[in-house]
N, CA and C atoms as a LAMMPS dump frame, in Angstrom:
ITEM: TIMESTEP
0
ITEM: NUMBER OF ATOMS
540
ITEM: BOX BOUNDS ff ff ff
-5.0000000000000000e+02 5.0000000000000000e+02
-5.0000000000000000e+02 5.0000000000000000e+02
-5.0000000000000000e+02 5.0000000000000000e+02
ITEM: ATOMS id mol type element x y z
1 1 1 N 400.37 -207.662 157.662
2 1 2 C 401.064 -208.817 157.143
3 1 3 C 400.793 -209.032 155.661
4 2 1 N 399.918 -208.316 155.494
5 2 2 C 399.323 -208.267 153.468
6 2 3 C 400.645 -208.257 152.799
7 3 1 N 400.889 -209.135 151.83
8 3 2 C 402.442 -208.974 151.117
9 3 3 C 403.213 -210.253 151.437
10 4 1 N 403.345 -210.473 152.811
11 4 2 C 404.424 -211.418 153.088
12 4 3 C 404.695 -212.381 152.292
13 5 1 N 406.086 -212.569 151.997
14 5 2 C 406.595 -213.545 151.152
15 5 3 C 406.565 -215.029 151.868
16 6 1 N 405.889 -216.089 151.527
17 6 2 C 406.049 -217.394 152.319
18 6 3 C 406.48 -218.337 150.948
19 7 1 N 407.697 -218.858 152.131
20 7 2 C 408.051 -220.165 151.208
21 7 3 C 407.666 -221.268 151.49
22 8 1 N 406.827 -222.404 150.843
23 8 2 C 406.33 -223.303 151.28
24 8 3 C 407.227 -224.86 150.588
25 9 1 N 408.099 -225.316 151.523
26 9 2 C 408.954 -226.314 151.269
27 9 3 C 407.882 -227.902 150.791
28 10 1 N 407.533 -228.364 150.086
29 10 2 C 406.947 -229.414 149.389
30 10 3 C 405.665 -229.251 148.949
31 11 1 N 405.284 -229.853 147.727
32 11 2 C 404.584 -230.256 146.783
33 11 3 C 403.294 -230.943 146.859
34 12 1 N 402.954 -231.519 148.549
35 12 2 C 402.16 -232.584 148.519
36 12 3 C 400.784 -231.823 149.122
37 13 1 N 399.621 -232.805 149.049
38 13 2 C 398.562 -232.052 149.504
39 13 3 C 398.534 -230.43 150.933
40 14 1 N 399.806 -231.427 151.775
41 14 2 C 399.328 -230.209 153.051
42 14 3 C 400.084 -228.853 152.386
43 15 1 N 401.167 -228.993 151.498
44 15 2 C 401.568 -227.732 151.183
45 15 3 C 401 -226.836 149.705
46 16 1 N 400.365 -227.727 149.313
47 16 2 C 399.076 -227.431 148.469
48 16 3 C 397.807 -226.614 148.917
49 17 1 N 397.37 -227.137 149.954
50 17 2 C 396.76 -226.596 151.027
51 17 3 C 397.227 -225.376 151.999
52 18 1 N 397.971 -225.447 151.912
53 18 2 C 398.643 -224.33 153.006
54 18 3 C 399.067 -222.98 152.24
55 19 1 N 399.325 -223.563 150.702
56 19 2 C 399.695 -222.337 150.067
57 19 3 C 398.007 -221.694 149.401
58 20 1 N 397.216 -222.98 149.64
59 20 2 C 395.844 -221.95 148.862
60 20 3 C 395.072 -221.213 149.803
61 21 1 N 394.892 -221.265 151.806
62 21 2 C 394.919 -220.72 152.496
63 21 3 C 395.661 -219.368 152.621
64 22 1 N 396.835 -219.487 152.08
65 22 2 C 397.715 -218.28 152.408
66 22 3 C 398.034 -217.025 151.187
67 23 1 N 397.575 -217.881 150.071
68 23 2 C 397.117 -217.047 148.633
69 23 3 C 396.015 -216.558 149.139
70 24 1 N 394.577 -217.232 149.503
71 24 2 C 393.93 -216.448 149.423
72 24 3 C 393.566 -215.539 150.57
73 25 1 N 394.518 -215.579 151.187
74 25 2 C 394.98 -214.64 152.386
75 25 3 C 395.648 -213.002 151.616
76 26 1 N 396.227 -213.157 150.494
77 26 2 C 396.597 -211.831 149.975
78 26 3 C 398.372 -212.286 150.497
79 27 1 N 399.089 -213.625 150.324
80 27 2 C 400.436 -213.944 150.982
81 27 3 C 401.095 -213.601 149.872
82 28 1 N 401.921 -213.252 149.233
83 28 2 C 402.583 -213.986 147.789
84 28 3 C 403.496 -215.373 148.26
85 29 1 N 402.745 -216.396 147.712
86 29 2 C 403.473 -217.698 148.144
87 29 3 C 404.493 -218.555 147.126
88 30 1 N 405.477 -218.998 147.455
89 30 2 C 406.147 -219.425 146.131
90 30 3 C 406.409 -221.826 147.394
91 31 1 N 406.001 -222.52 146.084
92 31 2 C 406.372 -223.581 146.545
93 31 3 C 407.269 -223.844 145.752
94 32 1 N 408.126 -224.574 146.855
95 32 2 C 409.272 -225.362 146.536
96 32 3 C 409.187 -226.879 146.151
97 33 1 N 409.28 -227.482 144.973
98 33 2 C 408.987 -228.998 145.232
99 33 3 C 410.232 -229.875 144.82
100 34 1 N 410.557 -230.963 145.524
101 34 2 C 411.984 -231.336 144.536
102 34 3 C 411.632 -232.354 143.094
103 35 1 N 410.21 -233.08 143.142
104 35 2 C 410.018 -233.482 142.285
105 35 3 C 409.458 -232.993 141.175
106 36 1 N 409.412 -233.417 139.701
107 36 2 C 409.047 -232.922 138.514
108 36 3 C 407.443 -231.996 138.312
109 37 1 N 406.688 -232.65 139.243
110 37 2 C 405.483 -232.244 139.686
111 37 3 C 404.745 -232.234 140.99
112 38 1 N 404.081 -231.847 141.264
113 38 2 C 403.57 -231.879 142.604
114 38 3 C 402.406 -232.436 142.76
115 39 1 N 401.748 -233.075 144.014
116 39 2 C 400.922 -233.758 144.28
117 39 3 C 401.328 -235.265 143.373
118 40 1 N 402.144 -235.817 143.846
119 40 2 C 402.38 -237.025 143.346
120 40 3 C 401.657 -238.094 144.738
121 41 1 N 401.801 -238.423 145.415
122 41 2 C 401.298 -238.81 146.017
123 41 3 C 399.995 -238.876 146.097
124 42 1 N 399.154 -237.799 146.148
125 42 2 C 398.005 -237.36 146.044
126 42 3 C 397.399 -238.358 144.739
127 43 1 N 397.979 -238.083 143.473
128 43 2 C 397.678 -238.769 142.448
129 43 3 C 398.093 -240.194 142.547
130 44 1 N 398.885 -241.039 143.056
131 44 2 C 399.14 -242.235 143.425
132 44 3 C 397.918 -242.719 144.634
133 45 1 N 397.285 -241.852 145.574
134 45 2 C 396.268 -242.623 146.174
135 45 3 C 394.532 -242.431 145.026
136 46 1 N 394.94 -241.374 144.494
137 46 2 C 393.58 -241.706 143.38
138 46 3 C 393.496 -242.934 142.53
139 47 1 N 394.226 -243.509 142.586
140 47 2 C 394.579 -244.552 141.837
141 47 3 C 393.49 -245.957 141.949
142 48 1 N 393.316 -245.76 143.486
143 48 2 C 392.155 -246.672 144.494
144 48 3 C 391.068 -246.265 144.383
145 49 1 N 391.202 -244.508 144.002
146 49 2 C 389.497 -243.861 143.963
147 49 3 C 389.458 -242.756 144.404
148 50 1 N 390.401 -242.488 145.022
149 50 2 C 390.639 -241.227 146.13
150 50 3 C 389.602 -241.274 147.33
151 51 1 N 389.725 -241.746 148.234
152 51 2 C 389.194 -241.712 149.492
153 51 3 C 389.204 -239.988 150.348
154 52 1 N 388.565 -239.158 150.079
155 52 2 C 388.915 -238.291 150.396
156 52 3 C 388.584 -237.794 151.682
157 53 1 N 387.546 -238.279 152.389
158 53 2 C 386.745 -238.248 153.812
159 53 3 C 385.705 -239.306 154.213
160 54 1 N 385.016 -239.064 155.166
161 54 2 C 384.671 -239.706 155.753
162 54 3 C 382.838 -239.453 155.744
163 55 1 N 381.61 -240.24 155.383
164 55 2 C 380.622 -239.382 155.703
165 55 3 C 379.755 -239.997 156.54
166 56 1 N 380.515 -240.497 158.187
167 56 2 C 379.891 -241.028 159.546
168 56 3 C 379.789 -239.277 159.933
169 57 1 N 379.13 -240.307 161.233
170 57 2 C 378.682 -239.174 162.28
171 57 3 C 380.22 -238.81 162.364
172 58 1 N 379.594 -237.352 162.462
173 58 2 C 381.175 -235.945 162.935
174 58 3 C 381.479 -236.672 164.01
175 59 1 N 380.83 -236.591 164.988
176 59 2 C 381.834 -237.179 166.438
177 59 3 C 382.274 -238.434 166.212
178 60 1 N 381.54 -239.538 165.665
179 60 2 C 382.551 -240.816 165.671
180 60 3 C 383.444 -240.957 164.755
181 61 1 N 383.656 -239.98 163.923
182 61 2 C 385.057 -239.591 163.198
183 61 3 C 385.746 -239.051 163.914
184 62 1 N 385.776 -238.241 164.702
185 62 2 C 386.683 -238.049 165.353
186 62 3 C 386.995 -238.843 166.473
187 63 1 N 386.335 -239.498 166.964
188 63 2 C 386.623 -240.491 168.149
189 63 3 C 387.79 -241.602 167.5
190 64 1 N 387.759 -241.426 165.778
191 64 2 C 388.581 -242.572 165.741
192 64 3 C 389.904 -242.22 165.762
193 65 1 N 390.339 -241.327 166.306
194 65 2 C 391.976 -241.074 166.451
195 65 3 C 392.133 -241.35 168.012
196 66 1 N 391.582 -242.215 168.731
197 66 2 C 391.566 -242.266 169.841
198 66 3 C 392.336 -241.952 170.986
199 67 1 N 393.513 -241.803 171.603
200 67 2 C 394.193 -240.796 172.503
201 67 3 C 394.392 -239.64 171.704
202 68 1 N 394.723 -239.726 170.527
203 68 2 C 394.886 -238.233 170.199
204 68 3 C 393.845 -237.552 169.682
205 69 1 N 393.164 -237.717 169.824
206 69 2 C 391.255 -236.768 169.48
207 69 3 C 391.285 -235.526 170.146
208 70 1 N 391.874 -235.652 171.626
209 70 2 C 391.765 -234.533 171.966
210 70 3 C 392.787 -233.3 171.222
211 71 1 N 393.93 -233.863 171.244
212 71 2 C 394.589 -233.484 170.184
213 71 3 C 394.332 -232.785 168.857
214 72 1 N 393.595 -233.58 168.216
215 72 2 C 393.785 -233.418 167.126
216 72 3 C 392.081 -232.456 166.938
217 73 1 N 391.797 -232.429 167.56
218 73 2 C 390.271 -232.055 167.693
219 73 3 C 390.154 -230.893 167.105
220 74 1 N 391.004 -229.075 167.559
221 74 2 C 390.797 -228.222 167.192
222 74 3 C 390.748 -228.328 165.227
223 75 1 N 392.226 -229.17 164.931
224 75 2 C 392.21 -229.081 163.345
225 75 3 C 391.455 -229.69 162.559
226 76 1 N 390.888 -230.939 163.488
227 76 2 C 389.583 -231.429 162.901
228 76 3 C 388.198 -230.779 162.665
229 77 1 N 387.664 -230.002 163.846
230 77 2 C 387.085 -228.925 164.24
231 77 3 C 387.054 -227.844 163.096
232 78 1 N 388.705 -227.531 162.668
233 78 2 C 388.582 -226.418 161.927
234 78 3 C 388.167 -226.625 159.685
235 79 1 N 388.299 -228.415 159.831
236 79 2 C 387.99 -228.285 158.247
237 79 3 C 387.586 -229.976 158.42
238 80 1 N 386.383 -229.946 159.05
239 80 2 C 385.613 -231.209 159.006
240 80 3 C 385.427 -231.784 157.654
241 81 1 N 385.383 -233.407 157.757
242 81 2 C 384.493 -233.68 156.619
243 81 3 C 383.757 -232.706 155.775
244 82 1 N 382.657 -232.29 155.926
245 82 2 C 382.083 -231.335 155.457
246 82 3 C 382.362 -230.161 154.774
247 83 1 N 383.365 -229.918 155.519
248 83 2 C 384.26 -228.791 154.791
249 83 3 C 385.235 -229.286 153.748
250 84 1 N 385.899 -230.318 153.538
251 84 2 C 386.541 -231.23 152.517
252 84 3 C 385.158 -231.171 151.268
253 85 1 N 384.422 -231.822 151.4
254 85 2 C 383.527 -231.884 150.718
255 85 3 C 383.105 -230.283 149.958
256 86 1 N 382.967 -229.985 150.647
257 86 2 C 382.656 -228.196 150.172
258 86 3 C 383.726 -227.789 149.189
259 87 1 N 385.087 -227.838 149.848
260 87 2 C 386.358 -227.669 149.041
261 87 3 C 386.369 -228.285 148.033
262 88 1 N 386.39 -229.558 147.439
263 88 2 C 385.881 -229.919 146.188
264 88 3 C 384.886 -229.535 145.694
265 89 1 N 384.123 -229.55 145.88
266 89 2 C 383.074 -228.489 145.431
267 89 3 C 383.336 -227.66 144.303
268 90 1 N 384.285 -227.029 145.373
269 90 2 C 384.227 -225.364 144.556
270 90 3 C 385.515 -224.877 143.507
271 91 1 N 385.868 -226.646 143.581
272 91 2 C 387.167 -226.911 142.606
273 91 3 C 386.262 -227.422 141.326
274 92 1 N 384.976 -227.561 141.672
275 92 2 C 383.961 -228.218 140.577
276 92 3 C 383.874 -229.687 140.876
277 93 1 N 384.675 -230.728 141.633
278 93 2 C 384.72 -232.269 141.848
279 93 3 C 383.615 -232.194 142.658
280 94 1 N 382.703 -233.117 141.909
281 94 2 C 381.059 -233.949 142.761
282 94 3 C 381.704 -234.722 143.528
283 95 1 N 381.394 -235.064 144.539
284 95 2 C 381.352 -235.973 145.324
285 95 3 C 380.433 -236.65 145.832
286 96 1 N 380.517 -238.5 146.476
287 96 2 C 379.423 -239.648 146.57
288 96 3 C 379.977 -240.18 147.557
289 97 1 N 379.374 -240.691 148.018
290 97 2 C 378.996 -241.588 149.732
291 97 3 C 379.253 -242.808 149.181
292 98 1 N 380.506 -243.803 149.106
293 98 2 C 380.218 -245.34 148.856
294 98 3 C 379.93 -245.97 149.67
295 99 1 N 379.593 -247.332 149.324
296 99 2 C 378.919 -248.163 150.7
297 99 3 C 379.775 -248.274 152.096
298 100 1 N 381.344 -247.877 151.876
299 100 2 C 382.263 -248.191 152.851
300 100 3 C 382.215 -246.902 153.746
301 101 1 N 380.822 -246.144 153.666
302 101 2 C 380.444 -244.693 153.904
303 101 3 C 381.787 -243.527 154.465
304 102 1 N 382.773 -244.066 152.892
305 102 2 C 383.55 -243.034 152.86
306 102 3 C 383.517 -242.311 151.532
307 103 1 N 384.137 -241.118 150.962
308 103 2 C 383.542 -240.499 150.305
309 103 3 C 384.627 -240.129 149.185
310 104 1 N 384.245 -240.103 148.026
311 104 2 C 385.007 -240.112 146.776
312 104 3 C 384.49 -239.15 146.035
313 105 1 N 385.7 -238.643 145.152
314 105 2 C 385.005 -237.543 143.61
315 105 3 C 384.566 -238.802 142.815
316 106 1 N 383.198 -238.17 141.995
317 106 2 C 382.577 -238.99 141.161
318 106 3 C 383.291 -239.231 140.055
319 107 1 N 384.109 -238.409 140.013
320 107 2 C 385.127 -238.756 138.486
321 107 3 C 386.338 -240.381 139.115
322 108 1 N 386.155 -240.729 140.183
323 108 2 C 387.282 -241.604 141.149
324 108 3 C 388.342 -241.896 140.806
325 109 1 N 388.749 -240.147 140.35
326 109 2 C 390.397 -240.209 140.05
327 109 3 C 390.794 -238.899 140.668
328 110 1 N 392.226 -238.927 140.753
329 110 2 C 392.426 -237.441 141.372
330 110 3 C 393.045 -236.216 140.715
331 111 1 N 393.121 -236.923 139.23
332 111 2 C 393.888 -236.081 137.993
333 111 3 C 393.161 -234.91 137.73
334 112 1 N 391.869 -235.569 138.033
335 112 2 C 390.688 -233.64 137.409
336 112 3 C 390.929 -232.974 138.584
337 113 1 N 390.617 -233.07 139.972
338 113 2 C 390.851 -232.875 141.168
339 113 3 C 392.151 -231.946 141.504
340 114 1 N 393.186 -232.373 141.238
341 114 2 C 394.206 -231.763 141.399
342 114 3 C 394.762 -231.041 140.01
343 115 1 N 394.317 -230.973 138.839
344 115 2 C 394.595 -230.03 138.022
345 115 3 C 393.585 -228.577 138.126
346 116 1 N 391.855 -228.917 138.81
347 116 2 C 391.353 -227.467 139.234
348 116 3 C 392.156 -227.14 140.72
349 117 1 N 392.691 -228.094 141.547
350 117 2 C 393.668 -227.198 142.585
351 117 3 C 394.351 -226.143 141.943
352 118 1 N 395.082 -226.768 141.008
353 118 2 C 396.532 -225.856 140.594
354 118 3 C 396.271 -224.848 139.582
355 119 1 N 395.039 -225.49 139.1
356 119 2 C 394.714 -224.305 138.427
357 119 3 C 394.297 -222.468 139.373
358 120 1 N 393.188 -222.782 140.364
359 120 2 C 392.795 -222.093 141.218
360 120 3 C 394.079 -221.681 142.108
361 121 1 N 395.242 -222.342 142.299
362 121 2 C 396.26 -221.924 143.155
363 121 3 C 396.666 -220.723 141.934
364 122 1 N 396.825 -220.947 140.514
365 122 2 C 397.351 -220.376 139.704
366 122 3 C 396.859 -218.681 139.716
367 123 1 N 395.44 -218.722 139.827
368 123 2 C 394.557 -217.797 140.135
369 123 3 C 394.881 -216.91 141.076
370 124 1 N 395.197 -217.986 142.542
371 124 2 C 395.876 -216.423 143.392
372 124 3 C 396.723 -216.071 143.127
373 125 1 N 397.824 -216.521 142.481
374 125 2 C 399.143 -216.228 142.192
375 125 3 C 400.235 -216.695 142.707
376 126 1 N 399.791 -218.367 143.229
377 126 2 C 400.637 -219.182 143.813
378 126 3 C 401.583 -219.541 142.605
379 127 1 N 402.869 -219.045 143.445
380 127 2 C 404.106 -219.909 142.303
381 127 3 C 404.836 -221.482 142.521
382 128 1 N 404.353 -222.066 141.658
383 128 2 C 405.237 -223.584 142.085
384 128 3 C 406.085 -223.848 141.337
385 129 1 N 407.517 -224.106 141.947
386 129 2 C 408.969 -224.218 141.193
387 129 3 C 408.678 -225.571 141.834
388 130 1 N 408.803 -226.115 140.7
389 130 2 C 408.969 -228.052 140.65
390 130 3 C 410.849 -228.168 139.862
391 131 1 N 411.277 -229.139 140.776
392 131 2 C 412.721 -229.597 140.911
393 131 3 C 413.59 -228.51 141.432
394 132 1 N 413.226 -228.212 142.651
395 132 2 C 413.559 -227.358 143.286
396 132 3 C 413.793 -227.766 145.012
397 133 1 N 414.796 -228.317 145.204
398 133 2 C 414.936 -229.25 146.288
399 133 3 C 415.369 -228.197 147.319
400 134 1 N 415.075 -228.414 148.901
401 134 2 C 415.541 -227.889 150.352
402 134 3 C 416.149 -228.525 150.106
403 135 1 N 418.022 -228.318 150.552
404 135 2 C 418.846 -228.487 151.184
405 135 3 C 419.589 -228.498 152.218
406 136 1 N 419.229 -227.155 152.809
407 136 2 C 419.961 -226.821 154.106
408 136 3 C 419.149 -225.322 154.754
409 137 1 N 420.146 -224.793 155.79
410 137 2 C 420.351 -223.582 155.675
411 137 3 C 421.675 -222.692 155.682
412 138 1 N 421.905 -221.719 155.245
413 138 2 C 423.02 -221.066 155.242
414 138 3 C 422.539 -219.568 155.769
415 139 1 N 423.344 -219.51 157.317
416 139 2 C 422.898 -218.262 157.742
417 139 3 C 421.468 -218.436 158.341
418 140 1 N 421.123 -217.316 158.113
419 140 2 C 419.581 -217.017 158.11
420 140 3 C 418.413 -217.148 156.778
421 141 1 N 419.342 -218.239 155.934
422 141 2 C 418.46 -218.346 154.747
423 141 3 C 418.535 -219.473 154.397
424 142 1 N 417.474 -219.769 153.242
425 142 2 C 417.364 -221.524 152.953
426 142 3 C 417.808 -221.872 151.653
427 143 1 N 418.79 -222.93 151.615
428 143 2 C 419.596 -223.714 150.422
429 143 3 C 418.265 -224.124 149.42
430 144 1 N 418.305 -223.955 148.41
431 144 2 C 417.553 -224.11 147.476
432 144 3 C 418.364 -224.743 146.091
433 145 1 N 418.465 -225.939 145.675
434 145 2 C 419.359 -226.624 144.569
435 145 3 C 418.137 -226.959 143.527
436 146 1 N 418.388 -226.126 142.422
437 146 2 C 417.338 -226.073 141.511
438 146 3 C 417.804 -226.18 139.963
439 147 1 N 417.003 -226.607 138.961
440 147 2 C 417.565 -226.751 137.408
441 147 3 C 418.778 -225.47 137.165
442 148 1 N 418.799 -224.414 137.771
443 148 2 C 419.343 -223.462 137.489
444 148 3 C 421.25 -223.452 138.565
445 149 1 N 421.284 -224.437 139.245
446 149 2 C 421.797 -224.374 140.394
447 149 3 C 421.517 -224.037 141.483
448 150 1 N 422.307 -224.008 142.629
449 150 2 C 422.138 -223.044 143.922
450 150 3 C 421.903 -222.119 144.201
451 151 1 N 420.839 -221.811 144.834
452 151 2 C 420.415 -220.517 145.363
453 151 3 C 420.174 -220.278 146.935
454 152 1 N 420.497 -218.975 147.706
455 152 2 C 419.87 -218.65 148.953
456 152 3 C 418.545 -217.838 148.958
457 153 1 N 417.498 -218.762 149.535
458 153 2 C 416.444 -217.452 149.633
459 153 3 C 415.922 -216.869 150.675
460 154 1 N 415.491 -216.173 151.713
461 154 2 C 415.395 -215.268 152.118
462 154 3 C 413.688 -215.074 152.484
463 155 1 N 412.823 -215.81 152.937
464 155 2 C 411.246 -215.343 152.7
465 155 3 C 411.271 -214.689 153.851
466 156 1 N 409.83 -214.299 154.057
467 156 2 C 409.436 -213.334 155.666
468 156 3 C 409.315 -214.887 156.776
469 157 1 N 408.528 -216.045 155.875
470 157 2 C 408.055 -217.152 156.805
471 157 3 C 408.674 -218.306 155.92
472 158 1 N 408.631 -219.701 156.63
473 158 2 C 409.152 -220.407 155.719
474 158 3 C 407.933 -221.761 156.16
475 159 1 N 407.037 -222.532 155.409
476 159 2 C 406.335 -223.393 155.736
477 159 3 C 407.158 -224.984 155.414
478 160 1 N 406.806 -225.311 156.299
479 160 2 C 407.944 -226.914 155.5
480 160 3 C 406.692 -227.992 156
481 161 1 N 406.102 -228.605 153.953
482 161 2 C 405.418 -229.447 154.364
483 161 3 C 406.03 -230.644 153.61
484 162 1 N 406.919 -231.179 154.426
485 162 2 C 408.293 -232.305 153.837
486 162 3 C 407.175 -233.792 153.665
487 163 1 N 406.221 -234.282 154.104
488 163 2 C 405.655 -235.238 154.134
489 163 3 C 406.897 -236.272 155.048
490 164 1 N 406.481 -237.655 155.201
491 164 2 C 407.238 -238.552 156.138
492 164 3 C 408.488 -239.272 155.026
493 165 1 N 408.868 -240.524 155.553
494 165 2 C 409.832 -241.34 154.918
495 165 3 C 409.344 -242.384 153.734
496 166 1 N 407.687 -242.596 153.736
497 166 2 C 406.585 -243.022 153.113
498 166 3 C 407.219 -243.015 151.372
499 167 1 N 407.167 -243.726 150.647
500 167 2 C 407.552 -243.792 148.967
501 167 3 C 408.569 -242.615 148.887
502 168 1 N 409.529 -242.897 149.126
503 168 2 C 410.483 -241.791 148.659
504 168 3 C 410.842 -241.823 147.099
505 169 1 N 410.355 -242.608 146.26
506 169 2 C 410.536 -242.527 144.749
507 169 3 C 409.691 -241.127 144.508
508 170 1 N 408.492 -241.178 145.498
509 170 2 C 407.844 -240.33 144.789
510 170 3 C 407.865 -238.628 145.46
511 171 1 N 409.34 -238.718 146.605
512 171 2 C 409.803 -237.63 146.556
513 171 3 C 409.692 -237.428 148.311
514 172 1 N 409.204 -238.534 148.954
515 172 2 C 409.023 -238.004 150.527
516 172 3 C 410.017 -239.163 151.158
517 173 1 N 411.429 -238.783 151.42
518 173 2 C 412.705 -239.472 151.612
519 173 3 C 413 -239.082 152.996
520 174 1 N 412.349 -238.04 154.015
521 174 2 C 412.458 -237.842 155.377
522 174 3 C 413.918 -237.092 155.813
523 175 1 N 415.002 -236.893 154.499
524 175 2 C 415.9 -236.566 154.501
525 175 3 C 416.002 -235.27 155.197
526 176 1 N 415.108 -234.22 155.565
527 176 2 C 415.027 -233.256 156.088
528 176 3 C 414.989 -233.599 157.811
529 177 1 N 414.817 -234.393 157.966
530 177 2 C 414.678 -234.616 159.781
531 177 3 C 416.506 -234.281 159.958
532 178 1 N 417.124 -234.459 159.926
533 178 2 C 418.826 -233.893 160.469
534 178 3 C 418.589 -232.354 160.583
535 179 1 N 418.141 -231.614 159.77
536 179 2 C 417.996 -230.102 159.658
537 179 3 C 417.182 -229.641 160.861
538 180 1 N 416.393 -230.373 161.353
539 180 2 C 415.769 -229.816 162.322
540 180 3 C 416.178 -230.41 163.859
């Protein structure tokens, strides 16, 4: 699978995430974002401080999703607290325990934070086309309406991390739920 082309449909942390997993997998990943920049959201909750995890006991963090724990358990399981913490880390962001024993970068913004993301995404050779909107599909391929016009593209996989209906100024309008 070394090579595969993945297109990763939005801009926001999970497809931020999903494309630096799959870069440093050896993927060539290209994101799609429709807004001017990416991680807008992300940078709109730094705004408070960035709350980025949690530093209770592992199990009563997870107990707090309560019917869905079991659920949600394996993906919790797979990048605990701890592992958040680590991940900044190694973006260079310190991180601190506030009294609300949840856990923040010491800088308590998310501008340094998410410029060593993109920088390090830059590193694997993640490509991010910002104003580059999903549209549809045509065929067996995906509508892409970009500064340049319309395009069909064609990847091996296609990731779609559209976010919900949540601030659509800042680009998460839910408009993709008909497509599926």
């Amino acid at each position: 699978m070394a090579g595969q082309n993945i297109a990763i449909i939005g801009g926001g942390p999970a497809g931020l995430m999903a494309a630096e997993r799959l870069g440093a997998a050896g993927r060539k990943v290209t994101i799609y974002e429709a807004m001017p920049t990416v991680g807008r959201k992300f940078l709109l909750a730094g705004k408070s401080g960035l709350n980025i995890t949690h530093a209770e006991d592992y199990h009563a963090f997870r107990n707090r999703f309560g019917s869905a724990s079991g659920r949600l358990r394996s993906a919790l399981d797979a990048f605990t607290p701890d592992d958040v913490r680590a991940w900044a880390a190694g973006l260079g962001a310190e991180t601190f325990v506030g009294s609300s024993n949840r856990v923040f970068p010491r800088a308590m913004k998310a501008s340094p934070l998410l410029r060593s993301w993109l920088r390090y995404l830059d590193e694997l050779g993640v490509e991010i086309r910002t104003r580059h909107r999903w549209t549809g599909f045509e065929g067996d391929g995906l509508v892409i309406e970009g500064p340049d016009g319309r395009s069909v593209i064609r990847p091996d996989a296609t990731l779609l991390a559209l976010g919900g209906a949540s601030w659509p100024r800042l680009g998460s309008d839910a408009a993709w739920t008909g497509w599926l």
